[in-house]
VEXDOLUM-22459 format. One line per field, with one value per residue (C-alpha): x, y, z; residue in one letter. Coordinates in Angstrom, 3 decimals, padded with zeros to 6 digits. Example, Ala and Ser with C-alpha at 12.3 -4.5 7.8 and 13.67 -1.06 7.14 Angstrom:
<rs>
px <- 012.300:013.670 .
py <- -004.500:-001.060 .
pz <- 007.800:007.140 .
r <- a:s .
</rs>
This chain:
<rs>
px <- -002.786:-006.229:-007.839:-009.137:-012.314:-012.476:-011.455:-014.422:-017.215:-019.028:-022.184:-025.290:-028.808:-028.205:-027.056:-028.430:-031.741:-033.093:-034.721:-038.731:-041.800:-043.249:-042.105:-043.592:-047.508:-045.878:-044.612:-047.695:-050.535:-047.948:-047.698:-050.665:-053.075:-056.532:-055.539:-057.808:-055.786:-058.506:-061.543:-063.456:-067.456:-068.376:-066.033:-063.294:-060.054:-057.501:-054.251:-054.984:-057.583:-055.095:-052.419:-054.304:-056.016:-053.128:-051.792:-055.000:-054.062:-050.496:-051.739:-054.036:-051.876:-049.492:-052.360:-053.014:-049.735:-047.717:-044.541:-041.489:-041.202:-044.457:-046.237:-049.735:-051.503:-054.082:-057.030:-058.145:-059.013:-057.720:-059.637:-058.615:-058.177:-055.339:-053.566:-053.933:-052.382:-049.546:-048.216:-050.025:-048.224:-045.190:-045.838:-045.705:-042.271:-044.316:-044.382:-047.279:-047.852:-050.532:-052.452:-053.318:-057.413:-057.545:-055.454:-057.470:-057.826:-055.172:-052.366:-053.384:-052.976:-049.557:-049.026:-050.536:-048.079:-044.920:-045.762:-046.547:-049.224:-050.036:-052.369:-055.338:-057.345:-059.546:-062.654:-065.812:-065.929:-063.460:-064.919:-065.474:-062.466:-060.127:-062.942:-061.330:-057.757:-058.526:-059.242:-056.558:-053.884:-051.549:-051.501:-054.593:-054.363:-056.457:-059.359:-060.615:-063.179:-063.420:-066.872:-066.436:-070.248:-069.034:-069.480:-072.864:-072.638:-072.680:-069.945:-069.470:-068.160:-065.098:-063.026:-064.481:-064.850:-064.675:-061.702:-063.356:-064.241:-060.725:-058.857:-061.015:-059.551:-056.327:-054.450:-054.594:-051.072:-049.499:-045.798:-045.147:-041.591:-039.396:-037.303:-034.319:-032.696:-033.457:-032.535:-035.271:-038.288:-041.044:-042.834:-043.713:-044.790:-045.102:-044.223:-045.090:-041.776:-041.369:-041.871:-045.480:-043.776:-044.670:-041.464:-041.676:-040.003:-038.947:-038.684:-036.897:-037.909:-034.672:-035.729:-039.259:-038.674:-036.129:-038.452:-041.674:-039.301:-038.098:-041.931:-042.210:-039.140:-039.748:-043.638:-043.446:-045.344:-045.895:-047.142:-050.862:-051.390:-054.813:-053.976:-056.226:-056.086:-056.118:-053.325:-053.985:-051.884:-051.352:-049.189:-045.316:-047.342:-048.925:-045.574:-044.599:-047.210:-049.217:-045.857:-045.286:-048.339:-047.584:-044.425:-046.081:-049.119:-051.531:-054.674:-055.819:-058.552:-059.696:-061.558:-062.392:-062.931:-061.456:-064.214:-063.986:-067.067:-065.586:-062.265:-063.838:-065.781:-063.152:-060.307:-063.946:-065.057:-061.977:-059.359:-057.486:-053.596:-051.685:-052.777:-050.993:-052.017:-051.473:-052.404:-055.611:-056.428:-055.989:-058.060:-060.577:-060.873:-060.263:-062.913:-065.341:-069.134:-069.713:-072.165:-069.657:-066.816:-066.559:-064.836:-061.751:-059.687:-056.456:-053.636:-053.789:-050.464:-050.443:-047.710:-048.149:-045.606:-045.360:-045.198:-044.811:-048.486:-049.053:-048.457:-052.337:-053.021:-050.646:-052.250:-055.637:-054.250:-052.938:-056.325:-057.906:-055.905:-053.283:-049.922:-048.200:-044.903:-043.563:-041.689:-040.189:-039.483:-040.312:-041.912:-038.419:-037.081:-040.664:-041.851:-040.820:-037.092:-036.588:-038.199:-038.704:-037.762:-038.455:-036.910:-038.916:-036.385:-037.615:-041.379:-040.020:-039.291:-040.911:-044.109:-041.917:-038.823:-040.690:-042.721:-039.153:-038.160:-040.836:-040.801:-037.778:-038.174:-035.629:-032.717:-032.523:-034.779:-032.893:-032.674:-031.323:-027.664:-027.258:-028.718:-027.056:-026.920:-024.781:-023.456:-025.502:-021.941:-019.097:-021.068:-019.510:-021.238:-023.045:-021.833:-024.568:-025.483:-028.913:-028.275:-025.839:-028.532:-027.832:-029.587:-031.099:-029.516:-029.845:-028.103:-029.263:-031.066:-034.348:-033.808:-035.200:-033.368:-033.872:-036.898:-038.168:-036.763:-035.181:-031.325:-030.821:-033.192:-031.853:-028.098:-028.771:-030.806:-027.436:-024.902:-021.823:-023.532:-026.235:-029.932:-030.827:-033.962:-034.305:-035.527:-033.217:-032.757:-030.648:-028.722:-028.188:-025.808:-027.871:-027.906:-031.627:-032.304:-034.755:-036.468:-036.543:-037.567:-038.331:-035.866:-038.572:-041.711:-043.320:-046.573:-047.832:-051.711:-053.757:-050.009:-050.449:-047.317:-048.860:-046.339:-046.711:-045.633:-048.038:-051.349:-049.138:-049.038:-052.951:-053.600:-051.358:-053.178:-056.036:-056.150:-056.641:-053.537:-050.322:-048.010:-048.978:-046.426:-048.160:-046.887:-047.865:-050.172:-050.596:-053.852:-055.002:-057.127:-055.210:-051.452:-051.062:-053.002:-052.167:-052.049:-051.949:-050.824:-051.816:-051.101:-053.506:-052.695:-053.559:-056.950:-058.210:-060.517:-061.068:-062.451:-061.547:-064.240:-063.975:-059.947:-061.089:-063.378:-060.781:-058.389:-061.209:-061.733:-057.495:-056.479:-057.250:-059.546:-057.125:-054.813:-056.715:-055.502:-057.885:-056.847:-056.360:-054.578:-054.720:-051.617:-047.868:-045.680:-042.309:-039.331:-035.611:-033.900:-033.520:-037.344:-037.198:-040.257:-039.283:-041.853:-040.050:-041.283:-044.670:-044.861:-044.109:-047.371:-049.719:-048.357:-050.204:-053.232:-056.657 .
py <- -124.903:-124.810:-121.118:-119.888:-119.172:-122.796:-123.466:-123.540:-122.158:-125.744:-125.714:-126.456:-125.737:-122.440:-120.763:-123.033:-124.914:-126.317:-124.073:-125.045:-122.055:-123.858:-121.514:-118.771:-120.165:-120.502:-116.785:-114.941:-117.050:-115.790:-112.422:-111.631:-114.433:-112.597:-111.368:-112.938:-115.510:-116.945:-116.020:-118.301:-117.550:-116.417:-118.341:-116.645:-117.674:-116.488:-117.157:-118.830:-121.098:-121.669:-122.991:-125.326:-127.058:-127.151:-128.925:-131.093:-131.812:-133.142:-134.822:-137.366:-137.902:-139.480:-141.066:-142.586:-143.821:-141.331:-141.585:-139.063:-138.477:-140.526:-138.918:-137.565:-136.747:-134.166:-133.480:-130.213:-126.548:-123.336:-124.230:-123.435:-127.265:-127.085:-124.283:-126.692:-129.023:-127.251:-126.642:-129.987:-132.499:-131.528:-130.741:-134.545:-134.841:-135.928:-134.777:-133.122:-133.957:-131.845:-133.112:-131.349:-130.862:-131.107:-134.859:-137.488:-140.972:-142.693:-139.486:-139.950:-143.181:-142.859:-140.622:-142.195:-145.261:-143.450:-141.022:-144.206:-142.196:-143.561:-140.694:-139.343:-135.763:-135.531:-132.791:-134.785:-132.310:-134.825:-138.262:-139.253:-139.215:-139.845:-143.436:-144.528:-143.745:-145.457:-148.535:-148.250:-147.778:-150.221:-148.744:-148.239:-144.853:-143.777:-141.452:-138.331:-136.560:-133.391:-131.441:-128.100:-126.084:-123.332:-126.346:-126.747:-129.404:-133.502:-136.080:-138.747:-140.228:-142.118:-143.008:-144.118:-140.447:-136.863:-134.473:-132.267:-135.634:-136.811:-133.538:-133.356:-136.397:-134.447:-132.545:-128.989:-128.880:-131.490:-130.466:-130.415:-132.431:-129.330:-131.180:-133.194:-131.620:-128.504:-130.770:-132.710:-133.403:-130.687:-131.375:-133.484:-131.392:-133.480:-132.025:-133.897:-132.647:-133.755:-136.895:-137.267:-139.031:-137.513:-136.846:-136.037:-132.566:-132.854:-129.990:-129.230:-127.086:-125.003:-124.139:-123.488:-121.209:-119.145:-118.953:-117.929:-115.153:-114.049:-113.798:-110.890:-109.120:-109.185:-109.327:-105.980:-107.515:-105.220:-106.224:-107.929:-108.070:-109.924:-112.233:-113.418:-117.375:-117.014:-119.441:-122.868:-124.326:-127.457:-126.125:-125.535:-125.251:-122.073:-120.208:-121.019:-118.292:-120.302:-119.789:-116.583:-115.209:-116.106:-114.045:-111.000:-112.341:-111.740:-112.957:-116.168:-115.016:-118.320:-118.709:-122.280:-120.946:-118.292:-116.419:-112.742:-111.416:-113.469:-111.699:-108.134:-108.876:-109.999:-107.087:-104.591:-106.210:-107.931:-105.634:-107.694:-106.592:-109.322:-112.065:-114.240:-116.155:-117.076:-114.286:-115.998:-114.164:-110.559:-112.155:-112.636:-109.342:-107.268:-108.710:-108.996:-107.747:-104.470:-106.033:-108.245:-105.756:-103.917:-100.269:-100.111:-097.541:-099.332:-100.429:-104.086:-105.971:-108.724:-110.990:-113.017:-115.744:-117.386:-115.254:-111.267:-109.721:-107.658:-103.975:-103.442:-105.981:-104.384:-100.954:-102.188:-103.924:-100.216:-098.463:-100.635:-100.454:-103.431:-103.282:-105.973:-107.739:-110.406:-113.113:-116.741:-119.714:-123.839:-126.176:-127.064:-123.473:-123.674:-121.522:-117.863:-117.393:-114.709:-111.058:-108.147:-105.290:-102.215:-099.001:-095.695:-094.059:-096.501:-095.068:-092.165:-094.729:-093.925:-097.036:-099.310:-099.150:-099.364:-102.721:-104.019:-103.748:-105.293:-108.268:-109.631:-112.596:-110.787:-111.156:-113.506:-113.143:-112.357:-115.705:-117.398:-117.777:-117.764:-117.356:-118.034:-118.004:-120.961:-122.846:-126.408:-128.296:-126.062:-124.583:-121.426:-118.169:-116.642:-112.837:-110.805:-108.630:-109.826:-111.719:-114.600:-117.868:-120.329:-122.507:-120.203:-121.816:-121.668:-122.578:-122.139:-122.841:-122.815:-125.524:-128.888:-131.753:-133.698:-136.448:-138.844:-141.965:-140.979:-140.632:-140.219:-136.893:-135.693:-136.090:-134.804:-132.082:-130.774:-131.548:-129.245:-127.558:-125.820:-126.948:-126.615:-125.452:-126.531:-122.509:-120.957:-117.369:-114.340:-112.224:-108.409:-106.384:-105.222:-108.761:-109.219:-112.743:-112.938:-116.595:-117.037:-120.559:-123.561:-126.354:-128.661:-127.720:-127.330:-125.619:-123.555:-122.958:-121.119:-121.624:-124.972:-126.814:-129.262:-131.428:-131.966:-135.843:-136.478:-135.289:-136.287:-139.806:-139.502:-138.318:-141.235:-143.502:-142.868:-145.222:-142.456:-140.577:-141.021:-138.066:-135.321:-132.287:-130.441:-126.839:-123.523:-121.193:-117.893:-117.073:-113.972:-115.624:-119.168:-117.866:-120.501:-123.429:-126.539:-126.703:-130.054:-130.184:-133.537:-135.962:-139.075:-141.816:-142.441:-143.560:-142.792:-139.945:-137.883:-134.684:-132.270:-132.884:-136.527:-135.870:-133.500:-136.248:-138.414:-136.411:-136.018:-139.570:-139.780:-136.645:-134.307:-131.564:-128.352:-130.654:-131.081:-128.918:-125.831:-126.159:-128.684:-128.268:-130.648:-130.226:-132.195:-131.644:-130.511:-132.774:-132.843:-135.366:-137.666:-137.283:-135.188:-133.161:-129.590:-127.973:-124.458:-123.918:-124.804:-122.772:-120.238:-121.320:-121.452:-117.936:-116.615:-118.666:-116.498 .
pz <- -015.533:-014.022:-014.781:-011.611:-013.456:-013.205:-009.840:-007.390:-009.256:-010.027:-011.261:-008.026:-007.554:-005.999:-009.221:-012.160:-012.865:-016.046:-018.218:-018.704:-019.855:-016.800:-014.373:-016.480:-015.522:-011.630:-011.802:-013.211:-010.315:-008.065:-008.629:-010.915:-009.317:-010.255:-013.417:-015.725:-017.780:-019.938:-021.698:-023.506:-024.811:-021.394:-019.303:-017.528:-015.504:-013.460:-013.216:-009.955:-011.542:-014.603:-012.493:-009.848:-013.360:-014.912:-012.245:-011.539:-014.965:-013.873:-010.995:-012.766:-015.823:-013.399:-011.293:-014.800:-015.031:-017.476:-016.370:-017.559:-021.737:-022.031:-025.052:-024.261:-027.748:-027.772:-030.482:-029.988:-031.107:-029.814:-025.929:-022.372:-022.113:-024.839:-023.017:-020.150:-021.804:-022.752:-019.010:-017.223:-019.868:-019.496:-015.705:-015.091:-017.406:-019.937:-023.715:-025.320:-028.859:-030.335:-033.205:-036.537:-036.459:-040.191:-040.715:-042.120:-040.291:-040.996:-040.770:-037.736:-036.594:-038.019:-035.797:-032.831:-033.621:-034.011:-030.934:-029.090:-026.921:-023.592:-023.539:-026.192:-025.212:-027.950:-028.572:-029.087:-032.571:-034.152:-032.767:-035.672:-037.667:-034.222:-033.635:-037.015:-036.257:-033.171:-035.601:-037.675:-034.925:-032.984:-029.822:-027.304:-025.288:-022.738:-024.187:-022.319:-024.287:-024.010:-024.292:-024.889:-024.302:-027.220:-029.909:-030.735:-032.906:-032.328:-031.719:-029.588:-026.511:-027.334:-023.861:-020.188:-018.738:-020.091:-019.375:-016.131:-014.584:-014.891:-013.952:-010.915:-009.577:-009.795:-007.107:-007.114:-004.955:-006.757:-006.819:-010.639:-012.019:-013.532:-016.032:-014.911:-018.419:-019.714:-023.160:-021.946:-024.321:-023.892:-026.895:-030.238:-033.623:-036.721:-039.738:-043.636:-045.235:-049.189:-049.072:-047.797:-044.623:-041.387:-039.388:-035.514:-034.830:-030.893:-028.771:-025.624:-022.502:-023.500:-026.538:-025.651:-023.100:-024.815:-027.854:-025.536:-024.477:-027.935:-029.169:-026.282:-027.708:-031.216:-030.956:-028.670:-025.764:-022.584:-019.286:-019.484:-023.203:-024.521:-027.321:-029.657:-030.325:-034.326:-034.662:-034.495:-030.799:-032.907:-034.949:-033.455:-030.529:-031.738:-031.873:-028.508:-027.326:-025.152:-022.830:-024.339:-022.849:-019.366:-019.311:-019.395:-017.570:-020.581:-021.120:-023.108:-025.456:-027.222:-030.321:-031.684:-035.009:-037.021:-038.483:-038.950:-036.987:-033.896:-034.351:-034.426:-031.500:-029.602:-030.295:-029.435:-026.324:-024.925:-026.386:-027.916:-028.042:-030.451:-032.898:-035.231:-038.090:-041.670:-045.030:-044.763:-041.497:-042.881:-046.018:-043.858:-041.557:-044.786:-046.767:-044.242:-045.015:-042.759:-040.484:-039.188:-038.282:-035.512:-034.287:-032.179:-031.035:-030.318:-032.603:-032.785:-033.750:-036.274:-036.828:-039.719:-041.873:-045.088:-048.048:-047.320:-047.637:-050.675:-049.939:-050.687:-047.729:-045.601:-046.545:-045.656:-042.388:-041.458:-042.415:-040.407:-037.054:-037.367:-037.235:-039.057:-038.358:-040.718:-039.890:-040.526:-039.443:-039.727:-037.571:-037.115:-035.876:-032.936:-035.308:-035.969:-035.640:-037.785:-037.766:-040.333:-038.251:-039.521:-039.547:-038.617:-041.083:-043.839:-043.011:-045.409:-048.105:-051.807:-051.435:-054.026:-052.083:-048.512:-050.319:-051.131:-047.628:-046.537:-048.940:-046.979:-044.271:-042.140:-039.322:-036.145:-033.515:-030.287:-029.553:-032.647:-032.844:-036.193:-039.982:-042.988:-046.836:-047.160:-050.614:-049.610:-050.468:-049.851:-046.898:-048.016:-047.476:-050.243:-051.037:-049.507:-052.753:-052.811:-055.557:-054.993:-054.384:-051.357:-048.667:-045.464:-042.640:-038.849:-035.628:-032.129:-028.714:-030.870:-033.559:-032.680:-030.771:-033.576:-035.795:-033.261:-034.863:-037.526:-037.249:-040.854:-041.296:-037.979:-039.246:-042.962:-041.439:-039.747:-041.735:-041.561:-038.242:-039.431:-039.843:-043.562:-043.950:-047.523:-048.557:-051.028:-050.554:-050.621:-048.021:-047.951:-047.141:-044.048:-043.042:-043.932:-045.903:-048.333:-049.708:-053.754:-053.403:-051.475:-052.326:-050.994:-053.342:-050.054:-050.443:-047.862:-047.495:-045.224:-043.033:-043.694:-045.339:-047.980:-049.827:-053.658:-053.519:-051.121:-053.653:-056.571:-055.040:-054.598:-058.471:-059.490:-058.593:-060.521:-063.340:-066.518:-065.263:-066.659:-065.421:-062.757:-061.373:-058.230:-057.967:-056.029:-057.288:-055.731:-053.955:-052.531:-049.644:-048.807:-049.918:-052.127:-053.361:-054.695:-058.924:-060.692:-064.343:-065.366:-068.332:-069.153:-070.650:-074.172:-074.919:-071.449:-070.095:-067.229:-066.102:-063.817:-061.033:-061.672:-060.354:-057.910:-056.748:-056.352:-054.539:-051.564:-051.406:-050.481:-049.105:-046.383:-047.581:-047.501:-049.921:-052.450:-055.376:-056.177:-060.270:-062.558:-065.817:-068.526:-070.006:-071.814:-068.740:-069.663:-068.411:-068.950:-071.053:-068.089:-067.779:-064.519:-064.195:-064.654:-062.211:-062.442:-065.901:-064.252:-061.221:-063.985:-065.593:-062.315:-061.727:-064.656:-064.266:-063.633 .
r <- x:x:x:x:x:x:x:x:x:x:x:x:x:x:x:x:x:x:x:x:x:x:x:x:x:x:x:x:x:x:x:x:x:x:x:x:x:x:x:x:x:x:x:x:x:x:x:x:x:x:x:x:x:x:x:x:x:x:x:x:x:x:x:x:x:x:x:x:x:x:x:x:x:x:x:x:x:x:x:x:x:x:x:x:x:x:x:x:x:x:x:x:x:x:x:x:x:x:x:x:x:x:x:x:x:x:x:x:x:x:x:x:x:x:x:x:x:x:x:x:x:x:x:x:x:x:x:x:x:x:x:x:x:x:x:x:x:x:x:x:x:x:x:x:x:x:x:x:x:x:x:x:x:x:x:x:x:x:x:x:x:x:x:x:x:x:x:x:x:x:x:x:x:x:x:x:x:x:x:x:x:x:x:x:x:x:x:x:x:x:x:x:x:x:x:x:x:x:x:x:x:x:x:x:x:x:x:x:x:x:x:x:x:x:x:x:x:x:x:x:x:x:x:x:x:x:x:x:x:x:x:x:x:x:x:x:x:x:x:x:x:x:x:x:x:x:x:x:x:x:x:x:x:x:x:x:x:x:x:x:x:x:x:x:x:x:x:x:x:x:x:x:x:x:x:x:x:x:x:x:x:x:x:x:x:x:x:x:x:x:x:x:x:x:x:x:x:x:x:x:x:x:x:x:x:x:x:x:x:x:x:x:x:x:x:x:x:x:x:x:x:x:x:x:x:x:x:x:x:x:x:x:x:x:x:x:x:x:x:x:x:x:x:x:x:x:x:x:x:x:x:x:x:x:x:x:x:x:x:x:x:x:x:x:x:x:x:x:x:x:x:x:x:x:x:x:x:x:x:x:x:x:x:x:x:x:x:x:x:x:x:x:x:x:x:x:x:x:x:x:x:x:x:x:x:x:x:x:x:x:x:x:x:x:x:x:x:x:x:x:x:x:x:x:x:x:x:x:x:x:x:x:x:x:x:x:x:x:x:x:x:x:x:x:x:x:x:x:x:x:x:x:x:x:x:x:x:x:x:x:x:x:x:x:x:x:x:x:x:x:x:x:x:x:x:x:x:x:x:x:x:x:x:x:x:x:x:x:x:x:x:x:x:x:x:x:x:x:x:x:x:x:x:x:x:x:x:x:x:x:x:x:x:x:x:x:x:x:x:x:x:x:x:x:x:x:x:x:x:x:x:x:x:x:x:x:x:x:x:x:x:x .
</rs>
């Protein structure tokens, strides 16, 4: 029989709608419309101005012909034209795929290909390397430059008009698509993984506007906060927070380089509220010369991933006015999905104990479902002693839909119902996991995930070098850094700088390894590199 909580209560407009971050933009130019939304040099927005460009923005993407889960590819730094981009894509049911700044040429194109982008924004700052992609790639997007007047340096005109030219043919009114779906595509983030292969993490409006809203709760965001743009957007679409900040009706505060005078001036003059970023960020304001920093009397909060900071860095942080939050999450997870919280009562911790608490990743944000320490083939939880070693696993409303293309990852991905993330790690008995390892010899620098195949691939190639093992090695300023332990082959030569030559000529800068070691790498009887005994070694290296 029929329950009568099923009788007559159908699902219609009136009581559900697709969830999308987009209404977040609509909300705040409603209610806050004059509140400024962005800052940028000496450029300043309100909400107002934020949502007619945004959809301007919408308006001529379609009058271009992007029609629904089109990809639209953008090439840019942390601008008020990417936060743009973030609502207008999507506005016109298309999918934003934002670009990593730091790819070389033909990453890129890859990319491009596999995205098949109808659509290329690009900041004339990268012309160069995006003209060669360009060359390299199958398809042929429309190019809007963009020319930002806070870059002072050269680069060229690649498509037929530039990006305030083409939004201005746009409607201000245009009545923006919400999604037909809430499962619908919002989003395309691609991620290297192990195998040097770029896989296409796809997000959904669900799971972008639930994560937006769990960055408020576990970020501690109040009404009107000024965020800092520290984190790169093209990365999980910096966090989510470019739809985070909307919620609350904060304030934009962009910065198209991360340099540590340009952070101190900005918390001073603009009072900056929140920031997020990588170690390499608190590297950076900590060791910053005295000219360059600036007084404020505010407590500034700082959420940071990757490894847990040192308890010196989080000392300094404190001494200087920031509050730091840890937390975790993959590309994978649209970013952070699990948060550090801390206890006031653990404030009255001895400093070795409090540094131990502090060392751990963490529990579910509010809006993850689950996390896990499972046995990777039984599937069977690990005892939570913090002891007992297992896979961290998630389920939830903020895990991707899936690899663009790529059945195979998407189904090994979540086997048994879980996504495996591939870290190994520990749970407590307070229900706090803690990572040990990454399965994946993932290396992650500057928050930048590097994989070792890919500049393993690169050293192999050279023709003195017989065996090579790529591992982590700790770094106060980057977080890690990538250290080669090399073999050559008898009879043949090379130096270091003659490798480290040849890794720039055929990687991306911020992969090239920072040491090489000349050295017999140890393997197993059935010759498998044994890169734990090695990680050991790059541990201890000066």
């Amino acid at each position: 029989m029929t329950s009568m909580y099923a009788r007559d209560l159908d699902r219609v407009p009136a009581n559900f709608q697709p969830l999308t971050p987009l209404t977040y933009l609509a909300r705040a130019a409603a209610t806050f419309p004059d509140h400024t939304a962005v800052i940028h040099g000496g450029l300043r927005r309100s909400y107002r101005e934020l949502y007619a460009r945004s959809r301007r923005l919408a308006s001529a993407l379609r009058q271009a012909g992007v029609g629904r889960l089109d990809t639209v590819s953008v090439m840019l730094t942390n601008t008020p034209e990417m936060v743009e981009c973030h609502y207008g894509v999507p506005m016109c049911g298309a999918v934003l795929n934002t670009l990593n700044t730091r790819l070389d040429a033909a990453i890129l194109a890859f990319t491009l290909d596999h995205a098949e982008t109808k659509v290329l924004i690009t900041d004339r700052e990268f012309s160069a390397v995006v003209k060669e992609a360009l060359q390299l790639a199958k398809v042929s997007p429309l190019v809007i430059d963009v020319d930002d007047p806070e870059f002072d340096g050269r680069g060229d005109r690649l498509g037929p008009q530039d990006y305030e030219a083409f939004i201005g043919a746009g409607d201000a009114d245009f009545s923006w698509a919400h999604p037909d779906d809430e499962w619908d595509a919002i989003s395309l983030n691609y991620t290297s993984g192990t195998t040097g292969d770029p896989k296409g993490v796809v997000y959904h409006h669900r799971g972008a506007a639930l994560l937006a809203m769990g960055n408020v709760i576990s970020c501690g965001m109040q009404k009107h906060p000024v965020y800092l743009w520290t984190l790169p957007m093209f990365h999980c679409n910096g966090w989510c927070f470019p739809w985070t900040v909307s919620v609350v009706a904060g304030t934009h505060v962009c910065l198209r380089q991360v340099r540590a005078g340009a952070i101190y001036a900005a918390i001073a003059d603009h009072g900056v509220t929140h920031l997020c970023g990588a170690p390499i960020v608190m590297a950076t304001l900590l060791n910053a010369p005295d000219d360059e920093k600036r007084a404020f009397s505010h407590k500034v909060s700082f959420t940071t991933a990757a490894a847990p900071p040192p308890e010196a860095v989080l000392a300094g942080m404190a001494a200087a006015g920031f509050e730091v939050t840890h937390v975790y999450g993959l590309t994978e997870s649209y970013g952070p999905a699990v948060v550090n919280e801390w206890h006031e009562e653990w404030n009255a911790l001895p400093a070795a104990e409090q540094a131990a608490k502090k060392s751990r990743q963490g529990v579910p944000y509010p809006v993850l479902d689950g996390l896990a320490v499972l046995h990777p083939d039984t599937m069977e939880p690990m005892p939570a002693d913090g002891e007992s070693l297992g896979e961290v696993m998630m389920r939830g409303n903020v895990i991707m839909k899936g690899y663009l293309k790529n059945p195979a990852a998407t189904q090994k991905a979540f086997a048994g119902g879980w996504f495996h993330t591939g870290d190994l790690g520990v749970m407590h008995a307070d229900g706090y996991i803690q990572l040990k390892d990454r399965s994946k010899d993932i290396i992650i620098s500057g928050g930048e995930n590097i994989s070792s195949i890919e500049v393993e691939d690169a050293l192999y190639k050279h023709p003195a070098v017989a065996s090579v093992a790529v591992v982590a090695k700790p770094d106060d300023k980057w977080g890690e850094t990538p250290c080669a332990f090399v073999e050559l082959k008898p009879g043949k030569t090379a130096t270091v700088e003659e490798l480290l030559d040849w890794c720039r000529q055929n990687l991306a800068r911020y992969k090239v390894p920072r040491t090489i070691v000349f050295a017999e790498i140890p393997k197993t009887s059935t010759g498998k590199l044994q890169k734990f005994q090695l990680r050991e070694k790059a541990r201890n290296l000066p």
